[in-house]
C-alpha positions as CSV (number, residue, x, y, z in Angstrom):
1,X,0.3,19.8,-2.5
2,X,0.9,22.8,-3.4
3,X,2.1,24.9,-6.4
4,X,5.7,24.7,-8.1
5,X,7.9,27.5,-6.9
6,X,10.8,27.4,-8.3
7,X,11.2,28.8,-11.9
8,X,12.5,26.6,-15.1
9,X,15.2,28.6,-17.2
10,X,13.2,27.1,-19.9
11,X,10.1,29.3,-20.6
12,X,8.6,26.2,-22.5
13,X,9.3,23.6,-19.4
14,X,8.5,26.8,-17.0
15,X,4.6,27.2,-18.4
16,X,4.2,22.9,-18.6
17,X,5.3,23.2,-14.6
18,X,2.1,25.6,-14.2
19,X,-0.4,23.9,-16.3
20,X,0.7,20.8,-14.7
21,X,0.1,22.5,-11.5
22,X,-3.4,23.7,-12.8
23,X,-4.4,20.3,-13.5
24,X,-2.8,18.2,-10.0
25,X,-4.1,21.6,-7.3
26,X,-7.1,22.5,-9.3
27,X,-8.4,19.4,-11.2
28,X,-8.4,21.3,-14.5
29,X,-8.9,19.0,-17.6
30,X,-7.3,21.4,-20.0
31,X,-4.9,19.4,-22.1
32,X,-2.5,21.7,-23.1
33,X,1.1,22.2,-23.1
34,X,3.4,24.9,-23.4
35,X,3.6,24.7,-27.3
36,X,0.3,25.2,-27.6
37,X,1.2,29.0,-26.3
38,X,3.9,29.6,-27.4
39,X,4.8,30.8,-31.4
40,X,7.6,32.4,-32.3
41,X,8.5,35.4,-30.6
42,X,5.1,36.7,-29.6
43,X,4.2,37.3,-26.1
44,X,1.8,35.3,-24.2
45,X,-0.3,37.5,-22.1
46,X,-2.2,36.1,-19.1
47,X,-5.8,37.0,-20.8
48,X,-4.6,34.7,-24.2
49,X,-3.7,31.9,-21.7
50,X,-6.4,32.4,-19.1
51,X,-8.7,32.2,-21.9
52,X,-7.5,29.6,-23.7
53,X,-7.3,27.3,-20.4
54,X,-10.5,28.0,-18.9
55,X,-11.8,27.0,-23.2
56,X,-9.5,24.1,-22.9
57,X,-11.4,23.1,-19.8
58,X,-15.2,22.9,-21.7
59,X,-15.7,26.5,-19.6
60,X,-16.8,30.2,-20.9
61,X,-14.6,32.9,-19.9
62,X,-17.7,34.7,-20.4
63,X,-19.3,33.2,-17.6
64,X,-16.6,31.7,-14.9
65,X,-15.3,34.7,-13.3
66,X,-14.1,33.1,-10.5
67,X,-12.0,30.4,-12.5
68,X,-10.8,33.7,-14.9
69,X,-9.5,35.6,-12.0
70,X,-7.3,32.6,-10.5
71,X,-5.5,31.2,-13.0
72,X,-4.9,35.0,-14.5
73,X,-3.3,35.5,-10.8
74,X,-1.3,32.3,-11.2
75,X,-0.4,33.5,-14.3
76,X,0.6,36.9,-13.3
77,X,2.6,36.0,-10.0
78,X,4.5,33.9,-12.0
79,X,5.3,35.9,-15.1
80,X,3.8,39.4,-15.2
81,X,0.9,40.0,-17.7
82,X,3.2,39.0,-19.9
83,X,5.9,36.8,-21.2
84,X,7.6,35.4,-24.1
85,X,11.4,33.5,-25.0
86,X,12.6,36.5,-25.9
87,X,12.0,38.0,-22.9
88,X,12.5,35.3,-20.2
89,X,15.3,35.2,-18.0
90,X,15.8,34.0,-15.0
């Protein structure tokens, strides 16, 4: 398999596709959902979320470079180093 493409109009729904894609193409244990990034109208950048994933996972960002610079890619190649409702249109 391979990861979701195609982009939710919903930023909520949008970031659940990726972690859900984190977890079936990468075997990450992270637990989250979207709502546990997003508050209000704050933007998510991909070192908040990159962090909090790899945390999620029982890792240190500290220490798992490798796992820091993939899903910050993902992250980035999907929404920029940034995103937030406010700002998310497809």
């Amino acid at each position: 398999m391979a990861f979701e493409r195609r982009l939710h109009p919903d930023l909520l729904a949008d970031l659940n596709i990726l972690l859900e894609d984190l977890t079936r193409e990468w075997d990450l244990q992270h637990g989250l959902t979207a709502k546990d990034f997003i508050t209000g109208s704050k933007p998510l950048t991909s070192k908040q979320f990159t962090d909090r994933v790899i945390i999620a996972d029982g890792m240190d960002p500290a220490k798992e470079h490798h796992w820091v610079r993939r899903i910050k890619r993902k992250f980035v190649q999907r929404y920029g180093h940034e995103v937030s409702v406010k700002t998310w249109q497809l």
